[in-house]
C-alpha positions in Angstrom: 120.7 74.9 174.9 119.6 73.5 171.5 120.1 69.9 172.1 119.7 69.3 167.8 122.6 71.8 167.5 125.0 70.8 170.3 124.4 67.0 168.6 124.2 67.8 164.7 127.4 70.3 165.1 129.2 67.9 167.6 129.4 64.9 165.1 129.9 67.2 162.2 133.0 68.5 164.0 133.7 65.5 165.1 133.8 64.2 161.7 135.8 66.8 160.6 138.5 66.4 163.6 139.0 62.7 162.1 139.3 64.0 158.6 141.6 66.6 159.1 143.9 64.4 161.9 144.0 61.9 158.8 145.2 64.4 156.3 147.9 66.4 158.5 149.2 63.5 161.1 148.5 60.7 158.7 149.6 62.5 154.9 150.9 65.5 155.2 153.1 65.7 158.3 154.0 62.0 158.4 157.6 62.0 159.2 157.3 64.5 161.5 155.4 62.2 163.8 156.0 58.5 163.3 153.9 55.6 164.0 154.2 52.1 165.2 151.3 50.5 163.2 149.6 49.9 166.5 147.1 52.7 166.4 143.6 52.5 168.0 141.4 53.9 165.3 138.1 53.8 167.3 139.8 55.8 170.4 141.4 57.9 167.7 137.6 58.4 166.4 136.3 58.4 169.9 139.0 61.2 170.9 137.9 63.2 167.5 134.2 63.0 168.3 134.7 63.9 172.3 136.6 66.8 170.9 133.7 68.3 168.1 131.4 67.7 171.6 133.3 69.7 173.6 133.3 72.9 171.1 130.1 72.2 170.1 128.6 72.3 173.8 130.7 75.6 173.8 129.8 77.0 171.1 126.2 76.1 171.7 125.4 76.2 175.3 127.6 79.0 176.8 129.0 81.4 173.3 126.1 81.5 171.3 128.6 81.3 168.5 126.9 80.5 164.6 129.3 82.9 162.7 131.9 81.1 160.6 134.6 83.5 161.7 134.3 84.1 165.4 133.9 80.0 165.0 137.5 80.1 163.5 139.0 82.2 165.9 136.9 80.9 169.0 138.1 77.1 167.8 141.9 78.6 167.3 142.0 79.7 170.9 140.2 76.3 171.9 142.8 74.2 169.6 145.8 76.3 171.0 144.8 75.6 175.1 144.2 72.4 174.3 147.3 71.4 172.5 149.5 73.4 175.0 148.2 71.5 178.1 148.5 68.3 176.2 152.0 68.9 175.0 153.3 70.1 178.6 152.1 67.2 180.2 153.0 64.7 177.3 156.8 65.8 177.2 156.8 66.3 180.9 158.1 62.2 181.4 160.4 62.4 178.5 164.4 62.8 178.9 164.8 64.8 175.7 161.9 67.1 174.4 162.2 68.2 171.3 160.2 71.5 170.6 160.5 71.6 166.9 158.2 68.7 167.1 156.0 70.1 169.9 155.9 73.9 168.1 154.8 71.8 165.2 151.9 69.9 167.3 150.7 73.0 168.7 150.6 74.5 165.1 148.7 71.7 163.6 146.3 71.3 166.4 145.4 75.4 166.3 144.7 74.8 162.8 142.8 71.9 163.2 140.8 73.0 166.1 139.8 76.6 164.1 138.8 74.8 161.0 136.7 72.6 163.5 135.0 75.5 164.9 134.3 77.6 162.0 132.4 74.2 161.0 130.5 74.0 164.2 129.4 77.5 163.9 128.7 77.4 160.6 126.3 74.2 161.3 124.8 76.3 164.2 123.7 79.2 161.7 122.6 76.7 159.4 120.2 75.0 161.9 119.0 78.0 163.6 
C-alpha cells in the first residue's frame, strides 16, 4: 500500500466529508434534521476524517481505485452500506421511525460518500 496515498487522500476526503456534512445537514437540509446546539464539532470532525480513512484505505490498499468515476460509484456503494446499517440500528430504540427522514439520510449520505470517493480516487491518480 502507498502509505502517502492512503494519508494524503484520507484527509482530503476527510476534509471533504466535513465540508459537505456542513453544507447538506447544516444548510441545505436543516429542517429536515434538527439540532440541539449541543453538537460536538471535533467528534463531528473526528467521525468525518475516520470516514475519508476508511475509503481511502479501500480505495488504496485492497481496489486500486485512482479513476474519478469508479471512485464515485465505488464511494456510492460505500456511502449507501454505511448509511443503511447506521440508520437500522439508530431507529431500532425509537417508538416511531419515520422513514421519510431515514430515506432522506440514506440519500444524503450516498451522495456524500460518492462525491468523497471520486475525490479520493481522483487524489490517488494525481499522486501516482
Amino acid at each position: 500500500m502507498n502509505v502517502k496515498n492512503f494519508l494524503v487522500s484520507g484527509i482530503v476526503g476527510g476534509i471533504v466529508e466535513f465540508l459537505l456534512g456542513w453544507l447538506f445537514y447544516g444548510i441545505l437540509f436543516k429542517n429536515s434534521f434538527p439540532t440541539n446546539g449541543n453538537e460536538n464539532m471535533l467528534f463531528i470532525f473526528l467521525g468525518c476524517m475516520t470516514f475519508g480513512f476508511f475509503v481511502s484505505y479501500i480505495f488504496t490498499k485492497w481496489a486500486g481505485i485512482s479513476n474519478v468515476a469508479t471512485g464515485l460509484k465505488a464511494g456510492a456503494v460505500i456511502g449507501l452500506f454505511m448509511s443503511l446499517y447506521s440508520n437500522f440500528f439508530m431507529n431500532s430504540m425509537t417508538a416511531e421511525v419515520n422513514y421519510q427522514t431515514m430515506g432522506l439520510d440514506v440519500a444524503i449520505t450516498v451522495v456524500m460518500a460518492a462525491l468523497v470517493g471520486a475525490v479520493i480516487a481522483l487524489v490517488n491518480g494525481k499522486l501516482k
